[in-house]
N, C-alpha and C positions, 0 to 999 in steps of 0.2 A: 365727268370727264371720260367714262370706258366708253371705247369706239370711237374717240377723237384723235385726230392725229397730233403732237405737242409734240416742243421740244425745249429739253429741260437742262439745268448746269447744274455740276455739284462734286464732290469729289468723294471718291469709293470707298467705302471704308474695311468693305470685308466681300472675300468671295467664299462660295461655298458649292455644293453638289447635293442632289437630290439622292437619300437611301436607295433607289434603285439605279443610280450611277447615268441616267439616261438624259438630267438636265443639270447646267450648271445656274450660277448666278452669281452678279456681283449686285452688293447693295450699299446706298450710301448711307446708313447708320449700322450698327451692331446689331440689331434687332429689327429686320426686315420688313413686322408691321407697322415700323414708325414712319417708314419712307416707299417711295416708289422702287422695286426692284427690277435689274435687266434679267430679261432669263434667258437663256441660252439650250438650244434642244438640239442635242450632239449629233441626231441624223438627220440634221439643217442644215449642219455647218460644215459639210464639206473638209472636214478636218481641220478647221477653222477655229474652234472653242474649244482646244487645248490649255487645259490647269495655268501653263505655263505661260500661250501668250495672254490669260484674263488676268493672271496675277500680273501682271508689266499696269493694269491699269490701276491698282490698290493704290494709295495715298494720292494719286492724280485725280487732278479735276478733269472732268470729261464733259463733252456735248453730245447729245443722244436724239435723233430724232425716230419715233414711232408711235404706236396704236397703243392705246394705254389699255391694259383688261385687267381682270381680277382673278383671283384665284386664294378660295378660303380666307376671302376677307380681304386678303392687300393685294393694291395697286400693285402691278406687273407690267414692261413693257418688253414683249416679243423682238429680241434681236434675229432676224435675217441675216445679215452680212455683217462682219467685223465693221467694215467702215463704219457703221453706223454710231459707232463711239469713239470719238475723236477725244484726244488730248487737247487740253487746253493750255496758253502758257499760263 
């Protein structure tokens, strides 16, 4: 699947921040190599990937479309733009 473009449904279970404060990420289990993770890299996002509006998407089911990569073993999908996780009803 890295280097393909998917899109996936699932709902967030946890978000978190990278030690050196430079990437975020929500992922949909507790334990981030169990599943696919979004990641979020703060000078992307335009001021965009704020703690505050990635927490709005924790317990929500989301729709995600992107470029699936890895990083130390787990599946990661690169957000660009906010839009690209949508709420789902």
């Amino acid at each position: 699947m890295t280097g393909k473009t998917v899109t996936i449904e699932g709902t967030i279970a946890a978000q978190g921040e990278s030690k050196s404060g430079t990437v975020r990420y929500l992922n949909f289990s507790k334990n981030y190599k169990d599943t696919i993770a979004l990641v979020f890299i703060l000078s992307q996002g335009a001021g965009d990937f704020s703690k505050e509006k990635l927490g709005e998407f924790v317990e929500k089911k989301v729709r995600v479309t992107g470029v699936v990569g890895t990083h130390n073993d787990a599946l990661q999908i690169k957000i660009d733009k906010l839009e690209q996780v949508q709420v789902q009803p």
